[in-house]
mmCIF file of the N, C-alpha and C atoms, coordinates in Angstrom:
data_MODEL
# 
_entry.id   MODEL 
# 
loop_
_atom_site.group_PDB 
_atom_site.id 
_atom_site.type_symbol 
_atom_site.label_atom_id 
_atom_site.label_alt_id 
_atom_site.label_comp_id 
_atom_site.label_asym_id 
_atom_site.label_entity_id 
_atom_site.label_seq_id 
_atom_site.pdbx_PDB_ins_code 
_atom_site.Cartn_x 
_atom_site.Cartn_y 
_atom_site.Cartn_z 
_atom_site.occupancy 
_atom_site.B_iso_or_equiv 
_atom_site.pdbx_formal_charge 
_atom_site.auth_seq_id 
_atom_site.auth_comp_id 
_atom_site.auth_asym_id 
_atom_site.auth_atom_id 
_atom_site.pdbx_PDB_model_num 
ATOM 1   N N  . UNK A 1 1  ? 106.044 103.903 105.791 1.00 0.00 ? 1  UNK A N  1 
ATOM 2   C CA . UNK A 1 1  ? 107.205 104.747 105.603 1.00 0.00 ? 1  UNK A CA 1 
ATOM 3   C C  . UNK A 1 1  ? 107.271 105.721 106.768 1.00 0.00 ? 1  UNK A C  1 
ATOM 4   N N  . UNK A 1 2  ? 108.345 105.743 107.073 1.00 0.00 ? 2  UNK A N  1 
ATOM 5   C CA . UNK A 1 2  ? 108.815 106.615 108.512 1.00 0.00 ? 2  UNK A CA 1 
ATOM 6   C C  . UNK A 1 2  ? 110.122 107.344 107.799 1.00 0.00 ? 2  UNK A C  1 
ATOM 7   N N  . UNK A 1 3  ? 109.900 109.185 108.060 1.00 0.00 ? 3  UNK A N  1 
ATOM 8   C CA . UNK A 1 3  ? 111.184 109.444 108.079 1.00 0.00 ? 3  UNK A CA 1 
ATOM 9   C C  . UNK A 1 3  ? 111.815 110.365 109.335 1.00 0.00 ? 3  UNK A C  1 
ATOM 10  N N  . UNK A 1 4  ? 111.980 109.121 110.377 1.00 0.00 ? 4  UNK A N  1 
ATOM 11  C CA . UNK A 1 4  ? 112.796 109.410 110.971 1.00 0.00 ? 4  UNK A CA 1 
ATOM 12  C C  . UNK A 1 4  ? 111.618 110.424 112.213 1.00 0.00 ? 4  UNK A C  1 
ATOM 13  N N  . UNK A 1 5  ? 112.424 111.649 113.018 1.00 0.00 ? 5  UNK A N  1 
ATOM 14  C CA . UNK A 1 5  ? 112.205 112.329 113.885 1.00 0.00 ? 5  UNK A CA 1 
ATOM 15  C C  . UNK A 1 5  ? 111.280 113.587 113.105 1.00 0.00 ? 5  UNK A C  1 
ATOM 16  N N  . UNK A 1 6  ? 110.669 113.464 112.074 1.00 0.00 ? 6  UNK A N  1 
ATOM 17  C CA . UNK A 1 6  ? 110.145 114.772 111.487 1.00 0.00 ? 6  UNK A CA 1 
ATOM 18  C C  . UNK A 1 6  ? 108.669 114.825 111.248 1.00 0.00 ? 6  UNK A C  1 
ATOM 19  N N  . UNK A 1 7  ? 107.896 113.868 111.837 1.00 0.00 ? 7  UNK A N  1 
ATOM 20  C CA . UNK A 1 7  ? 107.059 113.250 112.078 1.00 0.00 ? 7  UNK A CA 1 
ATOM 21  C C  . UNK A 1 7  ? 106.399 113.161 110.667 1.00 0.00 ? 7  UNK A C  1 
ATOM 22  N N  . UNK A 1 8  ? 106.902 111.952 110.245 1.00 0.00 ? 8  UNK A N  1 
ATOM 23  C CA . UNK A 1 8  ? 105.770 111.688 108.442 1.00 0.00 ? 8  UNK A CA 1 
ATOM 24  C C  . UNK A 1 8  ? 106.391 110.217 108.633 1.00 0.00 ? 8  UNK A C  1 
ATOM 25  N N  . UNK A 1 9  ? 104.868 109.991 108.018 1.00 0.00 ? 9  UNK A N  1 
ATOM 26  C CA . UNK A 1 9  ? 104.020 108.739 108.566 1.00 0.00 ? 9  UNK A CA 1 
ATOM 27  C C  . UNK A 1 9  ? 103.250 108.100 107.242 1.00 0.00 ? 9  UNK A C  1 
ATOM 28  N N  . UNK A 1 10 ? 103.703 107.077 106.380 1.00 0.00 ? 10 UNK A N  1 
ATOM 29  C CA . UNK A 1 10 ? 103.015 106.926 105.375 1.00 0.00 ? 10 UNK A CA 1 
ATOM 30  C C  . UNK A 1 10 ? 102.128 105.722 105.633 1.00 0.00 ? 10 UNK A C  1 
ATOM 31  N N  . UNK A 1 11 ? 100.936 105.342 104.698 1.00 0.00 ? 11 UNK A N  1 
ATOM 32  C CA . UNK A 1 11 ? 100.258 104.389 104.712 1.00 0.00 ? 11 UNK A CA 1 
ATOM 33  C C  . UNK A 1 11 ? 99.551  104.229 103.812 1.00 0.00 ? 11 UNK A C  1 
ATOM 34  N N  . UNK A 1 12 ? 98.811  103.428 103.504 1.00 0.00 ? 12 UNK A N  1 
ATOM 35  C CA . UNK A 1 12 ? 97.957  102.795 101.995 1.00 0.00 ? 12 UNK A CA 1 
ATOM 36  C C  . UNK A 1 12 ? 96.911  102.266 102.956 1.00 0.00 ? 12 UNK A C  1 
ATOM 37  N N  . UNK A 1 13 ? 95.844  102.759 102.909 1.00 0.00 ? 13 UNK A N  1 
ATOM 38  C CA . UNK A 1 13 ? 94.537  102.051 103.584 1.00 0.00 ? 13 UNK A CA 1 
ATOM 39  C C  . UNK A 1 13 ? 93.072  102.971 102.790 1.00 0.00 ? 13 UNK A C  1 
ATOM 40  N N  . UNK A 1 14 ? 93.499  102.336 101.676 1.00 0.00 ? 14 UNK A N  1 
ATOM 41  C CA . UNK A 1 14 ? 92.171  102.926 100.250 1.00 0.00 ? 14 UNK A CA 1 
ATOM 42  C C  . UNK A 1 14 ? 90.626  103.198 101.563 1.00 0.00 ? 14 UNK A C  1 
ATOM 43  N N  . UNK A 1 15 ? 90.456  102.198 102.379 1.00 0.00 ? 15 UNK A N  1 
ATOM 44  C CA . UNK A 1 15 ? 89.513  102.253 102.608 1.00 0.00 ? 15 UNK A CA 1 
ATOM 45  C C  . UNK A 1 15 ? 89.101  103.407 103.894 1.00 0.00 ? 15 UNK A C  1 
ATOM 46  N N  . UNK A 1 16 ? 90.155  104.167 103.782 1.00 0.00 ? 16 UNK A N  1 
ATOM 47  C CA . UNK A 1 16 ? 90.104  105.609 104.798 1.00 0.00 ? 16 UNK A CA 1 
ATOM 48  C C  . UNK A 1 16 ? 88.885  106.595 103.690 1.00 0.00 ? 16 UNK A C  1 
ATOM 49  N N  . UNK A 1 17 ? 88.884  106.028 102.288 1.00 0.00 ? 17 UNK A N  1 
ATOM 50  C CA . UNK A 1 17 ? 88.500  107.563 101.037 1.00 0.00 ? 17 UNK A CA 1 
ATOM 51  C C  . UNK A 1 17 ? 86.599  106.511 101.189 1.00 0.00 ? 17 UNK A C  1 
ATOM 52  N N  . UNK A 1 18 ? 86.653  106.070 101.613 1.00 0.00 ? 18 UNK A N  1 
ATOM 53  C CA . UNK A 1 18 ? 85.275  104.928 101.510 1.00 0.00 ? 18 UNK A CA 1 
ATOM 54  C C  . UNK A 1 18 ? 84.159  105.563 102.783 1.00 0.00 ? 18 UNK A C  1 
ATOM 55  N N  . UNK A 1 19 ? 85.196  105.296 103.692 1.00 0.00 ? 19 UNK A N  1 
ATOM 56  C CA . UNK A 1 19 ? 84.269  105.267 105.298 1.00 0.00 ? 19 UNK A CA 1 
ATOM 57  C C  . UNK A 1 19 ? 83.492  106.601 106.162 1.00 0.00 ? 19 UNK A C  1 
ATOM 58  N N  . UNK A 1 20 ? 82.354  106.332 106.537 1.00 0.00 ? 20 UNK A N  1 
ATOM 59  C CA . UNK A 1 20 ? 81.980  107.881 106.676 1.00 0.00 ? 20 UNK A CA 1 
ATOM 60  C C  . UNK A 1 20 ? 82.641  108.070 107.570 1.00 0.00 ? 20 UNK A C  1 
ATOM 61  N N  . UNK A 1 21 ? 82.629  107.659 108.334 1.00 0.00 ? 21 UNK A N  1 
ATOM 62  C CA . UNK A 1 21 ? 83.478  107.710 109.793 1.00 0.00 ? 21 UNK A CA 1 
ATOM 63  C C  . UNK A 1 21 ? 84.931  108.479 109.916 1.00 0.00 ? 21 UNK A C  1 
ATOM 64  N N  . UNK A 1 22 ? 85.766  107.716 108.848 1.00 0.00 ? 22 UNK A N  1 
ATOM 65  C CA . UNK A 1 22 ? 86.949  108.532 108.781 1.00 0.00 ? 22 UNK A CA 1 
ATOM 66  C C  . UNK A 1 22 ? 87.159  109.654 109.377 1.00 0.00 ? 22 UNK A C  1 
ATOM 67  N N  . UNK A 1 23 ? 86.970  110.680 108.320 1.00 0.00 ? 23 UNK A N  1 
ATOM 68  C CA . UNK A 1 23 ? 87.747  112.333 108.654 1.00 0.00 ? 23 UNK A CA 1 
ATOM 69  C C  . UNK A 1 23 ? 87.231  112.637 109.995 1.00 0.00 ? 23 UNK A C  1 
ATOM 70  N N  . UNK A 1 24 ? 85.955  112.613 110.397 1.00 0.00 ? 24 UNK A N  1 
ATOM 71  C CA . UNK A 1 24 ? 85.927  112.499 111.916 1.00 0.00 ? 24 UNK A CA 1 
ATOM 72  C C  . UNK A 1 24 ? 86.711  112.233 113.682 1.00 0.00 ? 24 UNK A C  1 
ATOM 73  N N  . UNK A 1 25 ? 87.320  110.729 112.914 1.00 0.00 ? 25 UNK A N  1 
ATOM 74  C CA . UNK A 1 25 ? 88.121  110.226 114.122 1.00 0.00 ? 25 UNK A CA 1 
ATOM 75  C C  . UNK A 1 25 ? 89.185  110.793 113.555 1.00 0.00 ? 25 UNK A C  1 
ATOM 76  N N  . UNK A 1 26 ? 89.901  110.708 112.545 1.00 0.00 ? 26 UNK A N  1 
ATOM 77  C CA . UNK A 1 26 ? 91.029  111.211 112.435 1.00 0.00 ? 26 UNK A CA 1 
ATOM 78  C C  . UNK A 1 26 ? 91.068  112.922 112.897 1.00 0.00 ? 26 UNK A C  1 
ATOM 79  N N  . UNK A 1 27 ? 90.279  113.500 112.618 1.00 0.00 ? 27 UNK A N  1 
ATOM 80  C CA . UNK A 1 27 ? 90.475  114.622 113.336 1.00 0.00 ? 27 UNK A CA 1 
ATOM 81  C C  . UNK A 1 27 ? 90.395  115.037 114.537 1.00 0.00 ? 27 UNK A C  1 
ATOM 82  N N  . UNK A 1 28 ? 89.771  114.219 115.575 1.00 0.00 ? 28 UNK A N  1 
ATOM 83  C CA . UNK A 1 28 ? 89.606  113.992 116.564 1.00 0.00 ? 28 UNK A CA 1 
ATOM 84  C C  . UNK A 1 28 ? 91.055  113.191 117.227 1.00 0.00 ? 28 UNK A C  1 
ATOM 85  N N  . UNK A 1 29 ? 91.761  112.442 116.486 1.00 0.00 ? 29 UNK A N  1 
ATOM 86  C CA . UNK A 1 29 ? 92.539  111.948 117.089 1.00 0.00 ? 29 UNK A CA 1 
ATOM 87  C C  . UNK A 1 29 ? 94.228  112.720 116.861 1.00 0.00 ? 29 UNK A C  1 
ATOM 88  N N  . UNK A 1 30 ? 93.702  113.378 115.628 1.00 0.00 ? 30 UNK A N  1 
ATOM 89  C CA . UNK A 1 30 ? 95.289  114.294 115.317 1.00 0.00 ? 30 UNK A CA 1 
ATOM 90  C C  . UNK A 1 30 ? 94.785  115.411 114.604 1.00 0.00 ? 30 UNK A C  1 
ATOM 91  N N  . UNK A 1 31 ? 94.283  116.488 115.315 1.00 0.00 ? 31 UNK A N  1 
ATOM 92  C CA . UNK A 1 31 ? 93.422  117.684 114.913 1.00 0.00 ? 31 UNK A CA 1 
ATOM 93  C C  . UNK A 1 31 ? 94.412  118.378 113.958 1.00 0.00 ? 31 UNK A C  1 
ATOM 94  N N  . UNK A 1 32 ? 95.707  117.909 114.158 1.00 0.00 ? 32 UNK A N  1 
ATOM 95  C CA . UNK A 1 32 ? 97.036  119.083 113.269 1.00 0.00 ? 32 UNK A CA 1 
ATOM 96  C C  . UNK A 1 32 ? 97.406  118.326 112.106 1.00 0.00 ? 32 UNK A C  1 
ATOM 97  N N  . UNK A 1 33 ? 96.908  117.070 111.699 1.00 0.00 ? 33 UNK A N  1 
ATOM 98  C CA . UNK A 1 33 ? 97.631  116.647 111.102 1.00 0.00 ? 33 UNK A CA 1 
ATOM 99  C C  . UNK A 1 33 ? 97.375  117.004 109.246 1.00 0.00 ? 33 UNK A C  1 
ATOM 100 N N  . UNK A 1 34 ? 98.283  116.312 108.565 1.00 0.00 ? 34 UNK A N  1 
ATOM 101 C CA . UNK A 1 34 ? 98.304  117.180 107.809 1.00 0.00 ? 34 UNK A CA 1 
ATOM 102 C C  . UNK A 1 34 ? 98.320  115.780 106.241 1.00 0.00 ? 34 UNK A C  1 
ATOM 103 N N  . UNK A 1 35 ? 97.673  115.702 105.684 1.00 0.00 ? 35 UNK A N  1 
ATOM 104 C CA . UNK A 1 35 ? 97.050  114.627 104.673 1.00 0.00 ? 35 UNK A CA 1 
ATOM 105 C C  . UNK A 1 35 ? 97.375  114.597 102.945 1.00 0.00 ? 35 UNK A C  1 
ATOM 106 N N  . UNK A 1 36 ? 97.851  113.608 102.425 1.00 0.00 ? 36 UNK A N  1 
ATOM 107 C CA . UNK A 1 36 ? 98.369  113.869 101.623 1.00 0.00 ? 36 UNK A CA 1 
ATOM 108 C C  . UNK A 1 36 ? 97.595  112.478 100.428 1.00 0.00 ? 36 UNK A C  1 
ATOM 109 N N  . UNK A 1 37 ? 96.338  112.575 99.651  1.00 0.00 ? 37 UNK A N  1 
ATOM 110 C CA . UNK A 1 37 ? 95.848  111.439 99.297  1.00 0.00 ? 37 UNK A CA 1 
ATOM 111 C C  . UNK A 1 37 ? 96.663  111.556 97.504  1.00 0.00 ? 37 UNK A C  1 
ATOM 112 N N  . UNK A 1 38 ? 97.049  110.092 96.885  1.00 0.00 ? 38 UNK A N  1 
ATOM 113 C CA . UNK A 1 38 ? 97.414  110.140 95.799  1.00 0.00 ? 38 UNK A CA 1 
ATOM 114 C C  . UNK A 1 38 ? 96.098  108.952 95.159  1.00 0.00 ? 38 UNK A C  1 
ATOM 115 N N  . UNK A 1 39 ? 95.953  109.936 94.221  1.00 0.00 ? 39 UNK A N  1 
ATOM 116 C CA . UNK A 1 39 ? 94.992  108.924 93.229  1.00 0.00 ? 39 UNK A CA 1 
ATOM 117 C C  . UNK A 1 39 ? 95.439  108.251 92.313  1.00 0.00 ? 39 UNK A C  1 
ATOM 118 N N  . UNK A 1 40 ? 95.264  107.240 91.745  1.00 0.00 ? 40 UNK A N  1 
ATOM 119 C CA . UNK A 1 40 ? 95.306  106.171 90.742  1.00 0.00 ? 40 UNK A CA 1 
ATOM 120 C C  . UNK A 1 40 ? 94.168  106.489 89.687  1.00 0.00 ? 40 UNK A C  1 
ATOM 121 N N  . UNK A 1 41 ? 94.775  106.434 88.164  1.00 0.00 ? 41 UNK A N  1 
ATOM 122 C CA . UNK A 1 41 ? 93.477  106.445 87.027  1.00 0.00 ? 41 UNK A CA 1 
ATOM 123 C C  . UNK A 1 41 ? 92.770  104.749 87.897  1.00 0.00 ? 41 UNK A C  1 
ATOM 124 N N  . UNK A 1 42 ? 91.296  105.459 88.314  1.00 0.00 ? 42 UNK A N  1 
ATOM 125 C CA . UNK A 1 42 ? 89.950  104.704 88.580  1.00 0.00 ? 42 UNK A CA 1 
ATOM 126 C C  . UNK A 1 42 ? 90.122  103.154 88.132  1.00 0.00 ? 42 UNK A C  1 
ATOM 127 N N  . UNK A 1 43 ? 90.260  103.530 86.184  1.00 0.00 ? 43 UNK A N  1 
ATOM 128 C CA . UNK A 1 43 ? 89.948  102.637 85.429  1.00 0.00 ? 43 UNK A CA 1 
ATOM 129 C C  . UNK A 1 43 ? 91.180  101.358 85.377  1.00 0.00 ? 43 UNK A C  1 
ATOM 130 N N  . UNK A 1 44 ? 92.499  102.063 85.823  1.00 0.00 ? 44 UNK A N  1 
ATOM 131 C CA . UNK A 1 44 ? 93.707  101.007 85.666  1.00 0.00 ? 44 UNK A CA 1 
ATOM 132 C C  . UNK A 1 44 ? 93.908  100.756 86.967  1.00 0.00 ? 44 UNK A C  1 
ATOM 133 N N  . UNK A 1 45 ? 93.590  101.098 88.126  1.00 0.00 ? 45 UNK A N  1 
ATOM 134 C CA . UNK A 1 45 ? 93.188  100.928 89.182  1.00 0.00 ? 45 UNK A CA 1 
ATOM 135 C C  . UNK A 1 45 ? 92.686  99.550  89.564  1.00 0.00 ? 45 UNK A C  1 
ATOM 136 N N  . UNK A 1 46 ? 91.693  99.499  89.224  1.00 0.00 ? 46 UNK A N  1 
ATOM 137 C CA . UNK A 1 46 ? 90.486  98.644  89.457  1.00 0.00 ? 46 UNK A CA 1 
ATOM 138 C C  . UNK A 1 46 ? 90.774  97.260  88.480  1.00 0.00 ? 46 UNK A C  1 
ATOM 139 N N  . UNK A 1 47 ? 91.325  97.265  87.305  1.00 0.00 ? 47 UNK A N  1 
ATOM 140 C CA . UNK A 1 47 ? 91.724  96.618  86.480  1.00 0.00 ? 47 UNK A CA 1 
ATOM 141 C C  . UNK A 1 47 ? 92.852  95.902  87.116  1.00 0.00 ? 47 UNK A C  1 
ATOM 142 N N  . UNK A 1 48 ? 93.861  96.694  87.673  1.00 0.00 ? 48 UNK A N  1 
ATOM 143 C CA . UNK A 1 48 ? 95.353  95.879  88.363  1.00 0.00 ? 48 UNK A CA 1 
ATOM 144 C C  . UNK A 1 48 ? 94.214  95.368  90.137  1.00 0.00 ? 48 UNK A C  1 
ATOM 145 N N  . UNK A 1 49 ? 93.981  95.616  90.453  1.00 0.00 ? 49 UNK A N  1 
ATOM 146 C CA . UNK A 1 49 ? 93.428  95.258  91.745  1.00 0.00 ? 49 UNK A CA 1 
ATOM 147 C C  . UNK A 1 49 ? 92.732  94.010  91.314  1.00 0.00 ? 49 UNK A C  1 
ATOM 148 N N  . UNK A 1 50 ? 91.874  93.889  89.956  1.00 0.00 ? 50 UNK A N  1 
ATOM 149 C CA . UNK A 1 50 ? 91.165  92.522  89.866  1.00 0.00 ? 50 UNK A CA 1 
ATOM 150 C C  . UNK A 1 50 ? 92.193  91.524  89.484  1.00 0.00 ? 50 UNK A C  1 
ATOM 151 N N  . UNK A 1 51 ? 93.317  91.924  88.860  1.00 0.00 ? 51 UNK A N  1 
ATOM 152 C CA . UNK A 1 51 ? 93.945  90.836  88.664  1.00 0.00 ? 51 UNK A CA 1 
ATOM 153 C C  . UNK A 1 51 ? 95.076  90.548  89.796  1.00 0.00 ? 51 UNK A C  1 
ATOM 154 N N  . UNK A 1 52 ? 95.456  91.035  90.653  1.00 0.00 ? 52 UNK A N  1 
ATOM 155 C CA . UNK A 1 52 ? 95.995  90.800  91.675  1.00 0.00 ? 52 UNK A CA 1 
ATOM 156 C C  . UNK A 1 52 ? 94.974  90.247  92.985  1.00 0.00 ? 52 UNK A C  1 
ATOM 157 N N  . UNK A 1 53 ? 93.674  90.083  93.059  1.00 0.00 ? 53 UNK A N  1 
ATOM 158 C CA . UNK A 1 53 ? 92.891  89.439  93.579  1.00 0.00 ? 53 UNK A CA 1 
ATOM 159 C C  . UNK A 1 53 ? 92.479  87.806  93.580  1.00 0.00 ? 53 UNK A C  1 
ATOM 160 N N  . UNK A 1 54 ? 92.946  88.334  91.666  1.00 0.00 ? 54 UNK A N  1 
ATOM 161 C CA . UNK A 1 54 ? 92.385  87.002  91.035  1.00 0.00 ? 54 UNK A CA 1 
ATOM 162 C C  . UNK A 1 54 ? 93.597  85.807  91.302  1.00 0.00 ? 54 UNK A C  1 
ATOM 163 N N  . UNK A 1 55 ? 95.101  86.528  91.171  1.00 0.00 ? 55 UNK A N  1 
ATOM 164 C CA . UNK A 1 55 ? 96.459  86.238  91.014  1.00 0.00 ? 55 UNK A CA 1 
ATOM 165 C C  . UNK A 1 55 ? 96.429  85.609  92.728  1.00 0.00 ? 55 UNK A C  1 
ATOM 166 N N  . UNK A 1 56 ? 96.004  86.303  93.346  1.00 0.00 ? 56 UNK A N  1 
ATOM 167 C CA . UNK A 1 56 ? 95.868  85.221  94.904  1.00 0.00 ? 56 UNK A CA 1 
ATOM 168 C C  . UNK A 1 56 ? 95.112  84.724  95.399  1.00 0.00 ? 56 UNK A C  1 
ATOM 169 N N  . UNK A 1 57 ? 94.104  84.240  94.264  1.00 0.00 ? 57 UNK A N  1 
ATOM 170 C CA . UNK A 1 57 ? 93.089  83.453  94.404  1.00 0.00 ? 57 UNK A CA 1 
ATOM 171 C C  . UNK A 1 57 ? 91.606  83.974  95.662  1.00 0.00 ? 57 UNK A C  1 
ATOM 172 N N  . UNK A 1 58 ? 91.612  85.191  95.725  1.00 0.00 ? 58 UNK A N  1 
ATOM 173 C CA . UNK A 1 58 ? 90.754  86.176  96.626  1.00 0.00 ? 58 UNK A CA 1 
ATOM 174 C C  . UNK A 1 58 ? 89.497  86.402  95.716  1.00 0.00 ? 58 UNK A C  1 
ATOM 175 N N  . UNK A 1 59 ? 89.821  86.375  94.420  1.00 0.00 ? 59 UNK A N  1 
ATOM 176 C CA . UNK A 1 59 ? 88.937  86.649  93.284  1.00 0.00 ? 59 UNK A CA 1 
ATOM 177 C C  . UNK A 1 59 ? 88.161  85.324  92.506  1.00 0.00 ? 59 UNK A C  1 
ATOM 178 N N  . UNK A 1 60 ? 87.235  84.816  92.863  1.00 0.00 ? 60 UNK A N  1 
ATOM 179 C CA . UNK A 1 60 ? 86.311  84.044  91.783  1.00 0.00 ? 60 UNK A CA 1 
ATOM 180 C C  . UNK A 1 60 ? 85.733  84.109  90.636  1.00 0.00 ? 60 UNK A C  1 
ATOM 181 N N  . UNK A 1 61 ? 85.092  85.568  90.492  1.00 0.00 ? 61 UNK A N  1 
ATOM 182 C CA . UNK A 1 61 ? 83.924  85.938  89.954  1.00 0.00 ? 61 UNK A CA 1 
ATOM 183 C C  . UNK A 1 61 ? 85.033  86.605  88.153  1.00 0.00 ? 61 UNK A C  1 
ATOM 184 N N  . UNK A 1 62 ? 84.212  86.780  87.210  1.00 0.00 ? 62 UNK A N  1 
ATOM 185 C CA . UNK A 1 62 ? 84.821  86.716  85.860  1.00 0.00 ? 62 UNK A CA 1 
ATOM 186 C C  . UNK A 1 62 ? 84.552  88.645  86.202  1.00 0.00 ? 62 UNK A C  1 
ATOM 187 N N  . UNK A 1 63 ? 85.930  89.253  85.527  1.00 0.00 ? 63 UNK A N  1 
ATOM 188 C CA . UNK A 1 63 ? 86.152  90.514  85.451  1.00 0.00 ? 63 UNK A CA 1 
ATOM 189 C C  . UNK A 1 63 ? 84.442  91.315  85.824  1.00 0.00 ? 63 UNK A C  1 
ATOM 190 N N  . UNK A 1 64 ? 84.193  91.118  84.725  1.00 0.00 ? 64 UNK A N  1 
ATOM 191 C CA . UNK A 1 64 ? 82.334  92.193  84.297  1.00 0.00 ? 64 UNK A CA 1 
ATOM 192 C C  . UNK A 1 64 ? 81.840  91.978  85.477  1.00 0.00 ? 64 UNK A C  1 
ATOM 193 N N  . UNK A 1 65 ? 81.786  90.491  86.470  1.00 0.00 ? 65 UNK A N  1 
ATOM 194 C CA . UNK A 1 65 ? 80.816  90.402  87.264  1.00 0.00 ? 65 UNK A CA 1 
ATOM 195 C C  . UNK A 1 65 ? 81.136  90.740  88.713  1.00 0.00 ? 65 UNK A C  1 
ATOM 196 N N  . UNK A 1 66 ? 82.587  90.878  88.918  1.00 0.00 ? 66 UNK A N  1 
ATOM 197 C CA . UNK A 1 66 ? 83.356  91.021  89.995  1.00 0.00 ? 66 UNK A CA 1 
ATOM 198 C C  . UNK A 1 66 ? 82.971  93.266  89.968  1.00 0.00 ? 66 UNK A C  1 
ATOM 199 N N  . UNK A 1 67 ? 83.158  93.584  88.677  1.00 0.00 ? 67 UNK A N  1 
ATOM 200 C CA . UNK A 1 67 ? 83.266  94.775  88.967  1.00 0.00 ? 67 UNK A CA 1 
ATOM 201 C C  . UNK A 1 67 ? 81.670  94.952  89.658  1.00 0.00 ? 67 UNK A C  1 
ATOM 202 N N  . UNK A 1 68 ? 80.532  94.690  88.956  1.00 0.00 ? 68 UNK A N  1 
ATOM 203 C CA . UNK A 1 68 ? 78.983  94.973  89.170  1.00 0.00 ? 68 UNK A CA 1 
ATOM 204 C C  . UNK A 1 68 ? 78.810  94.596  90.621  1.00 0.00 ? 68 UNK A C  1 
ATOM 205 N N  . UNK A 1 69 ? 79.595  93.074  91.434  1.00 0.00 ? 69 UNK A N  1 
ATOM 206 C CA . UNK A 1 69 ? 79.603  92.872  92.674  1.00 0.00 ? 69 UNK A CA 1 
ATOM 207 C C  . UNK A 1 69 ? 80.408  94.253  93.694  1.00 0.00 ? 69 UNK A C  1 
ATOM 208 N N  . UNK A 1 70 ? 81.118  95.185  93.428  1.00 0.00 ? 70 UNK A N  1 
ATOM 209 C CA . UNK A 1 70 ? 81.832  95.743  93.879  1.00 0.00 ? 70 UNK A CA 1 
ATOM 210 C C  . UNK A 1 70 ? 81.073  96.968  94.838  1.00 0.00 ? 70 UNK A C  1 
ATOM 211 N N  . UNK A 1 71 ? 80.325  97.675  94.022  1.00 0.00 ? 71 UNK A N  1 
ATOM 212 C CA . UNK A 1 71 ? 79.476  98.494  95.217  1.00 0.00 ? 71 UNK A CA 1 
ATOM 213 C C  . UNK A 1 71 ? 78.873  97.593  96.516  1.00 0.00 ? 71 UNK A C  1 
ATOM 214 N N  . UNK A 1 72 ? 78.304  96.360  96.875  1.00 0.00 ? 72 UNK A N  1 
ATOM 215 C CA . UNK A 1 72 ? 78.253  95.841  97.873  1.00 0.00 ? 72 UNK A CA 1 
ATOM 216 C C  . UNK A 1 72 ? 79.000  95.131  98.582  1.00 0.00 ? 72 UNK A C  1 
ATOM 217 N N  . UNK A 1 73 ? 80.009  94.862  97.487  1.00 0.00 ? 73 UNK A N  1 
ATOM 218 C CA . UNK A 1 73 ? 81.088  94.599  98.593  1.00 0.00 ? 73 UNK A CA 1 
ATOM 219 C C  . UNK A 1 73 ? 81.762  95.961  99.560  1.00 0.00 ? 73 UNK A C  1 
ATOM 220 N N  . UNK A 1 74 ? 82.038  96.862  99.251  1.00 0.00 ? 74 UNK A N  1 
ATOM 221 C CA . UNK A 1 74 ? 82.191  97.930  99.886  1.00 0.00 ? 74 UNK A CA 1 
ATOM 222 C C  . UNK A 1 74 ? 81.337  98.782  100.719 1.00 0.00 ? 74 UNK A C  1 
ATOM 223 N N  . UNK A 1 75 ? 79.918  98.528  100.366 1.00 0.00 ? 75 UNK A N  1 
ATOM 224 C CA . UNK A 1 75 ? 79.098  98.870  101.248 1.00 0.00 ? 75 UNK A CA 1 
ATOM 225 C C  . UNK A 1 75 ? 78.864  97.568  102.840 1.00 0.00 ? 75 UNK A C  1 
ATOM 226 N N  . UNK A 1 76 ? 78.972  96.420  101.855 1.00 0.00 ? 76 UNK A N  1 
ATOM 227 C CA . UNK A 1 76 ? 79.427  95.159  103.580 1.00 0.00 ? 76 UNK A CA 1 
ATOM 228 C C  . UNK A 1 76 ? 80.576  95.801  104.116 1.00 0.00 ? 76 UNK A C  1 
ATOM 229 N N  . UNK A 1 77 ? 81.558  95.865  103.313 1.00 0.00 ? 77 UNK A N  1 
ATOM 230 C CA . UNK A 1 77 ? 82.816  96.394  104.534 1.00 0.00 ? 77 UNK A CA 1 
ATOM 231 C C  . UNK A 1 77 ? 82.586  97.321  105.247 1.00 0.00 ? 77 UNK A C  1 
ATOM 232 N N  . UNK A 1 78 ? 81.617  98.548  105.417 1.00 0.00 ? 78 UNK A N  1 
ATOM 233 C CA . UNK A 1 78 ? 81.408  99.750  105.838 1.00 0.00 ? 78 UNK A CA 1 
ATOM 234 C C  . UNK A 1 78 ? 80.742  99.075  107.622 1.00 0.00 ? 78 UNK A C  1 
# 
């Protein structure tokens, strides 16, 4: 989302709230800028994400075991 000449700049990249790295470069790269994070309930969250995983075939693993796989999957992405 762009509006226009007023400089706002939207994006969805969950994995900015994950990475240590983040707030670092970003501050380094736009020391003024100005951040706006919206949270999702955790629990319906994580629930719509497994089935939209599962829904494009990204997802194998049965609900219970996909969630317990989830801390290392996010720690590989790091």
């Amino acid at each position: 989302m762009s509006l226009g000449n007023h400089g706002v700049t939207g994006g969805a990249f969950p994995i900015y709230l994950f990475h240590p790295l983040v707030p670092e470069r970003i501050h380094h790269l736009l020391p003024k800028i100005k951040l706006i994070t919206l949270l999702r309930n955790p629990t319906e969250r994580a629930i719509s994400h497994y089935f939209h995983q599962k829904g494009m075939g990204r997802e194998t693993l049965p609900m219970g075991e996909a969630f317990q796989a989830e801390d290392q999957r996010i720690h590989s992405a790091l």
